[in-house]
N, C-alpha and C positions, 0 to 999 in steps of 0.2 A: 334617410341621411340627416334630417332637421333633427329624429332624437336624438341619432346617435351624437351629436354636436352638443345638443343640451346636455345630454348626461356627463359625459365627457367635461364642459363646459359645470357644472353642479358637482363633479367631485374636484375639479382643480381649485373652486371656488372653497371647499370645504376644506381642501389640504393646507391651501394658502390662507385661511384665513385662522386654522387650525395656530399657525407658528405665527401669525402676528401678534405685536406684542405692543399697548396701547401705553403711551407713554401716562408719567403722572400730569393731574391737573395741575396748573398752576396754582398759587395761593388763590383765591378769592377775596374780595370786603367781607368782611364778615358781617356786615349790615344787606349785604347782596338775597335776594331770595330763593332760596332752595332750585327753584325751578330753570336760574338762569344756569345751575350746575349742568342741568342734562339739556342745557339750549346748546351748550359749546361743544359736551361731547356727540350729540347727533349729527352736526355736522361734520364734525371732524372724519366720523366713522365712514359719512355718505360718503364724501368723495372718495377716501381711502377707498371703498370698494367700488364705488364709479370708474376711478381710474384703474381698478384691476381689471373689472367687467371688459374695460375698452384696450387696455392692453392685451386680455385675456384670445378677444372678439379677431383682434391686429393678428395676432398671428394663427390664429384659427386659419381663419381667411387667407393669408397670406400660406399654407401649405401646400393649399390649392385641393384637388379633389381625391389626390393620391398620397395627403400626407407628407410631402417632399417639401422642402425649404424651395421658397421662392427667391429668384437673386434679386439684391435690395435694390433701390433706383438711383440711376445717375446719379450724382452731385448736380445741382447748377452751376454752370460756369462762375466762378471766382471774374467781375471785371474790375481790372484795379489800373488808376491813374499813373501812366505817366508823363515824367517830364524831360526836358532837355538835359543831358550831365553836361556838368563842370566839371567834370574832369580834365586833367591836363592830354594837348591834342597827340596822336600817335602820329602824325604824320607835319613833313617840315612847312612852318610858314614861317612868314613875315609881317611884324610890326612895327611900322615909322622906321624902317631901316634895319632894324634886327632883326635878322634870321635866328629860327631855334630848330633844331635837329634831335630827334634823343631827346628831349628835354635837355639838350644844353643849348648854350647861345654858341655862334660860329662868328668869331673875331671878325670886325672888319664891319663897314657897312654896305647893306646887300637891296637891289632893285631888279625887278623881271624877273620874277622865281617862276620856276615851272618843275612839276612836281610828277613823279610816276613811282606808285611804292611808297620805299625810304628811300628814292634817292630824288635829290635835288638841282638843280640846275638855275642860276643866279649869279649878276653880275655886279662887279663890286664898282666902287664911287669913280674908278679911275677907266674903268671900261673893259677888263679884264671880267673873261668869263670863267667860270670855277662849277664843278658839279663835286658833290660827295653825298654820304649817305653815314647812317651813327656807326659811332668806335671807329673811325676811320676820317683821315686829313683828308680837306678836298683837295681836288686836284685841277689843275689851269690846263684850260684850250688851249690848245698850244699852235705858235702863228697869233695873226691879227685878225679874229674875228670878224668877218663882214656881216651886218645885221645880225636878226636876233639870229642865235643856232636852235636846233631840235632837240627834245629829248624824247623818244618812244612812251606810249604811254603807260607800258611793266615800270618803266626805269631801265628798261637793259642799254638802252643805246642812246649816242648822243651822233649829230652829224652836224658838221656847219660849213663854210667857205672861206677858207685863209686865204688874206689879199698879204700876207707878207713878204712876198716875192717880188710884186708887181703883176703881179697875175692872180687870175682868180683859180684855186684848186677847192676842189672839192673833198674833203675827207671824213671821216669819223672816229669814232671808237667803241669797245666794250667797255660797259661801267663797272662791272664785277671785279672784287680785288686786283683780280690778277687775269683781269680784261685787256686785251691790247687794243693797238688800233686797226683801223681799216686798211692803212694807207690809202692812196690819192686815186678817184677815182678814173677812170683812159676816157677823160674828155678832154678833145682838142680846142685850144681855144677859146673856152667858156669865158666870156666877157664879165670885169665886174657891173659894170653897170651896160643897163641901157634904158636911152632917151632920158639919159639922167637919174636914175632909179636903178639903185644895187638890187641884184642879183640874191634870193633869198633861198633859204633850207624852210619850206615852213612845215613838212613833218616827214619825220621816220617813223615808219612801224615796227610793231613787233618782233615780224618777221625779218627786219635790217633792213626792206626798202625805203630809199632817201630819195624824199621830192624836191627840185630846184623847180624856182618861178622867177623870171622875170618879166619884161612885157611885151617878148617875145619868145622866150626859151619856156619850154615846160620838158623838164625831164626825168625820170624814174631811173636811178642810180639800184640795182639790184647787190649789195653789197656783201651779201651773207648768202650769195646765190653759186655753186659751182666756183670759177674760178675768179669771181666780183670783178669779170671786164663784160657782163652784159648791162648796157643803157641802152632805156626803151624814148623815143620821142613819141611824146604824148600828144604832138599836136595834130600827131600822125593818124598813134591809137584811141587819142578821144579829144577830137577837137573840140576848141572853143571852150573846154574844162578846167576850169583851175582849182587846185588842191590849196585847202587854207588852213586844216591842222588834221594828225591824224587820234583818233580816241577809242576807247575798246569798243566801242558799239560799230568802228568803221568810221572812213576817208570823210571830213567835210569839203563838199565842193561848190563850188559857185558856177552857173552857166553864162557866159561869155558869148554866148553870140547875137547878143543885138551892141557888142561894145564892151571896152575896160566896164566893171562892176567891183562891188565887195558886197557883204553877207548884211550888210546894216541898208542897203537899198536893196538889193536883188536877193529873194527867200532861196538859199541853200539848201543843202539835201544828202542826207547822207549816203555812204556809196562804200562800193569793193573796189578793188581793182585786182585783175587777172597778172598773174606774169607776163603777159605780149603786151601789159598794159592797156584795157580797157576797160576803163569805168562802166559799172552800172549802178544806177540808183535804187538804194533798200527802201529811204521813206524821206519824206520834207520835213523840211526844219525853220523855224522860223526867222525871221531876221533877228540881229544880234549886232551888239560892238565886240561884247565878248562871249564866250560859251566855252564851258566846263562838262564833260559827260561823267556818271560817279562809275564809280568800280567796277561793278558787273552790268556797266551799261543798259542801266535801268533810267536814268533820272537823266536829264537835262537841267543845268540851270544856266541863266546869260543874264546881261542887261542889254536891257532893248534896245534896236538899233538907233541909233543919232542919240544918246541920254549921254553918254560917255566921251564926246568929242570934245574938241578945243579948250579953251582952259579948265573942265571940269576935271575936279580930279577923286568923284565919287560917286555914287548913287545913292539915295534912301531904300531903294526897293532893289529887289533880285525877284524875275521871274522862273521859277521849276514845271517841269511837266515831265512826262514819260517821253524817253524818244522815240516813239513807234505814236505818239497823240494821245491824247487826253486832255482831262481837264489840268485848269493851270494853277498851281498856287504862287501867291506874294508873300516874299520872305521879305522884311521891313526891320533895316536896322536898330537895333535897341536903344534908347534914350533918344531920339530921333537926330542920329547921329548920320554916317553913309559909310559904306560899304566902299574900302579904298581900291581904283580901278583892277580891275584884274586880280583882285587878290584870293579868292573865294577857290580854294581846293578840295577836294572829295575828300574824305577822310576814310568812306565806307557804303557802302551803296544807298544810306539814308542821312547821313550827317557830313557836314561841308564845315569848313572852317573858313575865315576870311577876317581881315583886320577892319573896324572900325573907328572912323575919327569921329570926335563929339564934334556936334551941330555944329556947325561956322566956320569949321577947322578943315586945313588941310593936313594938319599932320599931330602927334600924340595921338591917344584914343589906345584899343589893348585890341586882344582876339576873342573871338566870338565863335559860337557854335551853333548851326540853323540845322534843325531837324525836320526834312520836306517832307516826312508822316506828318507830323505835328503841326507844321506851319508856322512853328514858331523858331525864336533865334533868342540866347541870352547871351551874356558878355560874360569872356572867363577870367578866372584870378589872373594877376599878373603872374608870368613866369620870374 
Protein backbone atom coordinates (compact mmCIF):
# COMPACT_ATOMS: atom_id res chain seq x y z
CA UNK A 1 0.00 0.00 0.00
CA UNK A 2 3.19 2.55 1.10
CA UNK A 3 4.20 1.97 -2.87
CA UNK A 4 1.24 2.30 -4.23
CA UNK A 5 0.85 5.97 -2.39
CA UNK A 6 4.36 6.81 -3.56
CA UNK A 7 3.82 6.15 -6.94
CA UNK A 8 0.66 7.67 -7.13
CA UNK A 9 2.05 10.47 -4.94
CA UNK A 10 5.55 10.85 -7.71
CA UNK A 11 3.30 11.16 -10.70
CA UNK A 12 0.82 13.88 -9.24
CA UNK A 13 4.04 15.55 -8.21
CA UNK A 14 5.40 15.31 -11.88
CA UNK A 15 1.84 16.33 -13.55
CA UNK A 16 1.61 19.32 -11.20
CA UNK A 17 4.63 20.35 -11.35
CA UNK A 18 4.79 19.68 -15.13
CA UNK A 19 1.88 23.03 -15.50
CA UNK A 20 3.73 25.22 -12.97
CA UNK A 21 4.66 28.24 -14.26
CA UNK A 22 7.56 30.20 -12.26
CA UNK A 23 7.01 33.67 -12.30
CA UNK A 24 9.72 36.27 -13.65
CA UNK A 25 12.52 37.42 -11.11
CA UNK A 26 12.42 40.66 -10.01
CA UNK A 27 14.97 43.16 -11.21
CA UNK A 28 18.17 42.82 -9.20
CA UNK A 29 21.22 45.66 -8.17
CA UNK A 30 22.97 44.94 -10.70
CA UNK A 31 26.10 45.34 -8.41
CA UNK A 32 24.29 42.05 -6.50
CA UNK A 33 26.39 38.74 -7.11
CA UNK A 34 25.27 36.15 -9.53
CA UNK A 35 24.91 33.71 -6.77
CA UNK A 36 22.21 35.66 -4.76
CA UNK A 37 20.04 35.10 -8.14
CA UNK A 38 19.59 31.38 -7.44
CA UNK A 39 19.56 32.13 -3.41
CA UNK A 40 15.92 33.58 -4.11
CA UNK A 41 14.87 31.28 -6.67
CA UNK A 42 15.64 28.02 -4.40
CA UNK A 43 13.61 28.99 -1.96
CA UNK A 44 10.96 30.02 -3.65
CA UNK A 45 10.66 26.67 -5.58
CA UNK A 46 11.24 24.68 -1.98
CA UNK A 47 8.16 25.75 -0.50
CA UNK A 48 6.23 25.86 -3.67
CA UNK A 49 6.75 22.07 -3.66
CA UNK A 50 6.69 21.62 0.19
CA UNK A 51 3.44 22.99 0.33
CA UNK A 52 2.14 20.71 -2.63
CA UNK A 53 3.92 17.64 -0.88
CA UNK A 54 1.67 18.53 2.26
CA UNK A 55 -1.33 19.32 0.31
CA UNK A 56 -0.67 16.47 -1.78
CA UNK A 57 0.04 14.03 1.70
CA UNK A 58 -3.78 15.94 3.18
CA UNK A 59 -5.72 14.43 1.00
CA UNK A 60 -3.95 11.28 0.40
CA UNK A 61 -4.66 10.50 3.89
CA UNK A 62 -7.86 12.15 4.21
CA UNK A 63 -9.45 9.18 1.35
CA UNK A 64 -8.95 6.84 3.89
CA UNK A 65 -7.99 3.24 2.74
CA UNK A 66 -10.79 2.83 0.19
CA UNK A 67 -10.08 5.92 -1.69
CA UNK A 68 -13.64 7.68 -0.71
CA UNK A 69 -13.65 11.48 0.45
CA UNK A 70 -13.66 11.80 3.93
CA UNK A 71 -16.43 14.36 5.42
CA UNK A 72 -14.41 17.63 6.38
CA UNK A 73 -14.44 18.53 10.27
CA UNK A 74 -16.80 20.42 12.22
CA UNK A 75 -16.31 24.26 12.31
CA UNK A 76 -15.54 25.40 15.81
CA UNK A 77 -18.24 27.08 17.45
CA UNK A 78 -18.30 30.83 16.29
CA UNK A 79 -18.63 32.62 20.11
CA UNK A 80 -19.63 36.15 19.70
CA UNK A 81 -20.40 39.02 22.29
CA UNK A 82 -23.48 40.05 23.32
CA UNK A 83 -24.93 42.90 24.66
CA UNK A 84 -28.05 44.54 26.12
CA UNK A 85 -30.38 46.27 22.94
CA UNK A 86 -31.71 49.68 23.07
CA UNK A 87 -34.09 49.13 21.31
CA UNK A 88 -37.38 50.73 21.90
CA UNK A 89 -39.46 48.45 24.68
CA UNK A 90 -42.46 46.19 23.05
CA UNK A 91 -44.31 46.07 25.87
CA UNK A 92 -46.27 49.24 27.99
CA UNK A 93 -44.36 51.04 30.74
CA UNK A 94 -43.94 54.04 32.64
CA UNK A 95 -41.73 56.92 33.07
CA UNK A 96 -42.13 59.74 35.88
CA UNK A 97 -45.84 59.62 34.89
CA UNK A 98 -45.89 58.80 31.23
CA UNK A 99 -47.14 55.68 30.10
CA UNK A 100 -46.06 54.56 26.34
CA UNK A 101 -48.04 51.82 24.68
CA UNK A 102 -47.05 50.99 20.95
CA UNK A 103 -44.55 53.25 21.16
CA UNK A 104 -46.87 55.94 21.65
CA UNK A 105 -47.44 58.01 24.74
CA UNK A 106 -51.16 57.58 26.41
CA UNK A 107 -52.55 61.08 27.31
CA UNK A 108 -52.89 61.79 30.66
CA UNK A 109 -50.72 61.10 33.75
CA UNK A 110 -50.44 57.40 34.70
CA UNK A 111 -49.38 55.52 38.22
CA UNK A 112 -49.81 51.52 39.36
CA UNK A 113 -49.32 50.01 35.91
CA UNK A 114 -49.50 46.46 35.70
CA UNK A 115 -48.93 44.87 32.53
CA UNK A 116 -49.99 41.28 30.96
CA UNK A 117 -49.05 40.99 27.01
CA UNK A 118 -49.94 44.46 25.34
CA UNK A 119 -52.39 45.16 27.49
CA UNK A 120 -52.07 47.60 30.36
CA UNK A 121 -53.72 48.47 33.35
CA UNK A 122 -52.90 51.94 35.10
CA UNK A 123 -54.52 54.53 37.07
CA UNK A 124 -54.71 58.16 36.31
CA UNK A 125 -53.75 61.42 38.71
CA UNK A 126 -57.45 61.66 39.71
CA UNK A 127 -58.05 57.91 40.77
CA UNK A 128 -59.72 56.51 37.93
CA UNK A 129 -58.64 53.19 36.69
CA UNK A 130 -58.20 52.62 32.74
CA UNK A 131 -56.71 49.46 31.01
CA UNK A 132 -55.95 49.45 27.10
CA UNK A 133 -53.64 47.98 24.88
CA UNK A 134 -51.96 49.47 21.11
CA UNK A 135 -54.34 50.90 18.25
CA UNK A 136 -57.07 51.04 20.55
CA UNK A 137 -58.64 53.91 23.25
CA UNK A 138 -58.24 52.81 26.86
CA UNK A 139 -61.05 52.06 28.55
CA UNK A 140 -62.26 53.24 32.42
CA UNK A 141 -63.47 50.80 35.22
CA UNK A 142 -66.40 51.51 35.41
CA UNK A 143 -68.14 52.24 39.15
CA UNK A 144 -65.56 53.43 42.02
CA UNK A 145 -62.89 51.32 42.17
CA UNK A 146 -62.07 49.94 45.64
CA UNK A 147 -58.28 49.43 46.04
CA UNK A 148 -55.83 48.27 43.47
CA UNK A 149 -58.05 46.05 40.71
CA UNK A 150 -56.35 42.75 38.82
CA UNK A 151 -55.29 42.14 35.76
CA UNK A 152 -54.57 38.26 34.72
CA UNK A 153 -51.28 37.75 33.71
CA UNK A 154 -52.17 36.96 29.43
CA UNK A 155 -53.92 40.42 29.74
CA UNK A 156 -57.22 38.72 29.04
CA UNK A 157 -58.96 39.84 32.17
CA UNK A 158 -59.30 42.53 34.58
CA UNK A 159 -61.48 42.11 37.98
CA UNK A 160 -61.99 44.56 40.84
CA UNK A 161 -64.73 45.86 43.59
CA UNK A 162 -67.03 48.73 42.82
CA UNK A 163 -68.14 50.57 46.20
CA UNK A 164 -70.33 52.94 44.05
CA UNK A 165 -73.40 51.84 45.16
CA UNK A 166 -72.70 51.84 48.78
CA UNK A 167 -71.96 48.45 48.75
CA UNK A 168 -69.18 46.46 47.76
CA UNK A 169 -69.86 44.36 44.33
CA UNK A 170 -67.69 42.39 42.78
CA UNK A 171 -67.23 42.37 39.06
CA UNK A 172 -64.96 42.13 36.04
CA UNK A 173 -64.37 42.09 32.39
CA UNK A 174 -62.82 40.72 28.97
CA UNK A 175 -60.05 42.90 27.72
CA UNK A 176 -60.34 41.83 23.98
CA UNK A 177 -61.91 44.41 21.60
CA UNK A 178 -65.05 43.34 21.89
CA UNK A 179 -64.65 41.60 25.44
CA UNK A 180 -67.62 42.23 27.75
CA UNK A 181 -67.99 42.14 31.09
CA UNK A 182 -68.45 39.66 33.84
CA UNK A 183 -71.30 41.21 35.56
CA UNK A 184 -71.54 41.17 39.48
CA UNK A 185 -70.55 38.36 40.91
CA UNK A 186 -73.89 36.27 43.80
CA UNK A 187 -72.02 37.36 46.72
CA UNK A 188 -74.31 38.37 49.44
CA UNK A 189 -73.08 40.95 51.56
CA UNK A 190 -69.50 41.27 50.70
CA UNK A 191 -68.38 44.04 53.08
CA UNK A 192 -66.10 46.90 51.90
CA UNK A 193 -64.07 46.89 54.49
CA UNK A 194 -62.96 45.16 57.41
CA UNK A 195 -61.41 45.98 60.90
CA UNK A 196 -60.82 49.06 58.93
CA UNK A 197 -59.08 47.66 55.89
CA UNK A 198 -60.92 47.62 52.20
CA UNK A 199 -61.58 44.53 50.84
CA UNK A 200 -59.18 43.74 47.92
CA UNK A 201 -58.97 41.76 44.12
CA UNK A 202 -55.33 40.78 44.41
CA UNK A 203 -55.36 38.35 41.46
CA UNK A 204 -57.37 36.84 38.41
CA UNK A 205 -56.09 34.12 36.43
CA UNK A 206 -56.00 33.12 33.26
CA UNK A 207 -58.44 31.01 33.48
CA UNK A 208 -61.12 34.08 34.99
CA UNK A 209 -60.62 32.92 38.49
CA UNK A 210 -61.08 36.22 40.80
CA UNK A 211 -59.53 36.19 44.38
CA UNK A 212 -60.99 38.59 47.01
CA UNK A 213 -58.99 39.16 50.46
CA UNK A 214 -59.80 40.84 53.34
CA UNK A 215 -58.98 40.07 56.89
CA UNK A 216 -61.31 37.86 57.23
CA UNK A 217 -62.93 37.00 53.66
CA UNK A 218 -60.84 34.99 51.30
CA UNK A 219 -62.86 33.96 48.37
CA UNK A 220 -62.30 32.42 44.76
CA UNK A 221 -65.08 34.10 42.39
CA UNK A 222 -65.01 31.37 39.43
CA UNK A 223 -66.15 33.76 36.74
CA UNK A 224 -65.55 32.23 33.36
CA UNK A 225 -66.80 28.78 34.99
CA UNK A 226 -70.31 27.34 33.76
CA UNK A 227 -72.86 29.54 34.81
CA UNK A 228 -70.18 32.22 36.93
CA UNK A 229 -72.57 31.89 40.19
CA UNK A 230 -69.98 29.26 41.74
CA UNK A 231 -67.70 31.00 44.89
CA UNK A 232 -65.44 28.77 46.69
CA UNK A 233 -64.60 30.02 50.49
CA UNK A 234 -61.03 29.44 50.76
CA UNK A 235 -60.96 29.63 54.45
CA UNK A 236 -62.78 26.61 54.06
CA UNK A 237 -60.64 25.01 51.22
CA UNK A 238 -57.15 26.24 52.34
CA UNK A 239 -57.16 27.77 55.50
CA UNK A 240 -54.95 30.19 56.79
CA UNK A 241 -53.71 30.86 52.79
CA UNK A 242 -53.73 34.04 51.52
CA UNK A 243 -53.37 34.75 47.74
CA UNK A 244 -51.18 37.99 47.01
CA UNK A 245 -50.95 38.06 43.11
CA UNK A 246 -51.48 35.49 40.45
CA UNK A 247 -48.36 34.95 37.52
CA UNK A 248 -47.86 32.40 34.70
CA UNK A 249 -45.65 30.15 36.78
CA UNK A 250 -48.82 29.87 39.37
CA UNK A 251 -50.78 31.62 42.67
CA UNK A 252 -48.35 33.53 45.19
CA UNK A 253 -49.43 32.68 48.58
CA UNK A 254 -48.53 33.58 51.87
CA UNK A 255 -49.09 31.15 55.11
CA UNK A 256 -51.25 32.72 57.71
CA UNK A 257 -51.32 30.68 60.46
CA UNK A 258 -49.13 31.81 63.13
CA UNK A 259 -51.06 35.39 62.38
CA UNK A 260 -51.95 38.42 59.75
CA UNK A 261 -48.19 38.28 57.59
CA UNK A 262 -47.13 39.52 54.08
CA UNK A 263 -44.33 38.10 51.60
CA UNK A 264 -41.69 40.80 52.89
CA UNK A 265 -41.66 39.01 56.61
CA UNK A 266 -43.11 35.64 56.02
CA UNK A 267 -41.25 33.53 52.70
CA UNK A 268 -44.07 32.78 50.28
CA UNK A 269 -44.46 30.09 47.84
CA UNK A 270 -45.85 29.54 44.87
CA UNK A 271 -48.94 27.42 44.34
CA UNK A 272 -52.13 26.00 42.08
CA UNK A 273 -55.25 25.89 43.05
CA UNK A 274 -57.94 23.31 42.17
CA UNK A 275 -61.66 24.25 41.23
CA UNK A 276 -63.06 23.21 44.98
CA UNK A 277 -60.47 25.53 45.68
CA UNK A 278 -57.43 24.00 47.23
CA UNK A 279 -54.17 25.31 47.25
CA UNK A 280 -51.03 23.26 46.84
CA UNK A 281 -47.67 24.48 46.98
CA UNK A 282 -45.28 24.00 43.56
CA UNK A 283 -41.99 25.50 45.18
CA UNK A 284 -40.84 28.62 47.83
CA UNK A 285 -40.08 31.84 47.16
CA UNK A 286 -38.25 34.26 48.73
CA UNK A 287 -39.35 37.28 50.63
CA UNK A 288 -40.12 40.36 48.49
CA UNK A 289 -41.99 43.95 48.71
CA UNK A 290 -42.38 43.36 45.29
CA UNK A 291 -42.04 40.37 42.67
CA UNK A 292 -42.45 40.11 38.85
CA UNK A 293 -42.45 36.38 37.21
CA UNK A 294 -41.10 36.87 33.17
CA UNK A 295 -43.25 35.29 30.50
CA UNK A 296 -42.78 31.85 30.23
CA UNK A 297 -42.23 31.72 33.86
CA UNK A 298 -38.87 31.09 33.92
CA UNK A 299 -37.23 34.04 35.91
CA UNK A 300 -38.23 35.80 39.13
CA UNK A 301 -37.26 39.19 39.89
CA UNK A 302 -38.25 41.41 43.27
CA UNK A 303 -36.94 43.68 45.61
CA UNK A 304 -36.11 42.44 48.69
CA UNK A 305 -38.36 42.33 51.42
CA UNK A 306 -38.33 45.73 53.85
CA UNK A 307 -35.93 47.84 50.87
CA UNK A 308 -38.97 49.37 49.43
CA UNK A 309 -41.21 50.62 52.48
CA UNK A 310 -42.10 53.98 53.93
CA UNK A 311 -40.98 56.85 52.21
CA UNK A 312 -38.49 55.01 49.77
CA UNK A 313 -39.49 55.46 46.58
CA UNK A 314 -36.69 53.12 44.80
CA UNK A 315 -34.06 50.72 44.81
CA UNK A 316 -30.36 50.53 43.45
CA UNK A 317 -30.44 46.79 43.06
CA UNK A 318 -33.24 44.13 41.80
CA UNK A 319 -32.69 40.77 42.75
CA UNK A 320 -33.41 37.64 39.64
CA UNK A 321 -33.39 33.95 40.06
CA UNK A 322 -35.16 30.93 38.50
CA UNK A 323 -38.53 30.32 40.12
CA UNK A 324 -38.04 26.59 40.80
CA UNK A 325 -34.17 27.95 42.75
CA UNK A 326 -31.04 28.67 41.79
CA UNK A 327 -28.49 30.98 41.95
CA UNK A 328 -29.23 34.64 42.16
CA UNK A 329 -28.26 37.62 40.17
CA UNK A 330 -28.05 41.53 41.11
CA UNK A 331 -29.53 43.71 38.49
CA UNK A 332 -27.98 47.48 39.66
CA UNK A 333 -29.43 50.50 38.25
CA UNK A 334 -27.32 52.28 35.58
CA UNK A 335 -25.58 55.50 36.61
CA UNK A 336 -26.30 54.56 40.19
CA UNK A 337 -29.54 55.75 39.90
CA UNK A 338 -32.84 53.29 41.45
CA UNK A 339 -35.12 51.34 40.01
CA UNK A 340 -38.65 53.24 40.58
CA UNK A 341 -41.02 51.01 43.05
CA UNK A 342 -42.69 48.62 41.27
CA UNK A 343 -41.94 49.57 38.04
CA UNK A 344 -39.80 46.74 36.38
CA UNK A 345 -42.09 44.54 33.77
CA UNK A 346 -41.00 41.39 31.73
CA UNK A 347 -40.69 42.24 28.37
CA UNK A 348 -39.77 38.34 27.44
CA UNK A 349 -38.50 35.61 29.28
CA UNK A 350 -34.91 37.25 29.72
CA UNK A 351 -35.36 41.16 29.41
CA UNK A 352 -37.49 43.30 31.90
CA UNK A 353 -38.03 46.85 31.44
CA UNK A 354 -38.43 49.37 34.54
CA UNK A 355 -38.07 53.26 34.96
CA UNK A 356 -34.96 54.72 36.56
CA UNK A 357 -34.48 57.98 38.52
CA UNK A 358 -30.77 59.40 38.60
CA UNK A 359 -29.18 59.35 42.06
CA UNK A 360 -30.89 61.60 44.62
CA UNK A 361 -34.07 61.88 42.68
CA UNK A 362 -37.27 60.77 43.02
CA UNK A 363 -38.55 61.55 39.94
CA UNK A 364 -37.13 62.36 35.95
CA UNK A 365 -34.55 59.63 35.01
CA UNK A 366 -35.90 57.44 31.42
CA UNK A 367 -36.42 53.42 30.85
CA UNK A 368 -34.12 51.00 31.11
CA UNK A 369 -33.63 47.46 29.94
CA UNK A 370 -31.89 44.65 32.34
CA UNK A 371 -30.99 41.55 30.62
CA UNK A 372 -30.95 38.62 33.66
CA UNK A 373 -28.68 36.30 31.09
CA UNK A 374 -26.22 39.10 31.15
CA UNK A 375 -26.75 40.61 34.40
CA UNK A 376 -26.54 43.59 33.13
CA UNK A 377 -29.08 46.80 32.67
CA UNK A 378 -28.40 49.89 30.39
CA UNK A 379 -30.71 53.03 29.96
CA UNK A 380 -32.64 53.50 26.73
CA UNK A 381 -33.12 56.43 24.34
CA UNK A 382 -35.84 58.67 25.39
CA UNK A 383 -39.10 57.84 23.68
Amino acid sequence: MATEIEEMLARELHEVAGGVRVPPLPALPTEAPKAAASWVVRPLLAAAVVALVIGLVAVIAGRGGDDRPQPAPSPSPTVTETDVSTAAPTVPYVVDGRLYSGGEQVPGEWWGLQTGGEVWLAVQSDGSWWWGRPGAEPRRLEGEVQQSPALSPDGGYVAWIDVSSGKAVLTGADTQPAGEGFGDAPIEDLPTSEDGVGLTVPAVTDEGDVFVTGMRTRLMWRAQFEDQRTVVDLTQTAPAQRVLQATVAGLVVVDESDGPTDSAETAPYLATVSGEGRIDEVSPLPTFDSLEVSTAGTWLVRSAGGTTVGDVMGTATLQAQPTVGGDEVVLRAPQGGAFGNSSWHWEDDDNLIAWVTPAGRDDGGQATRCNVSLGKCVLLPDA
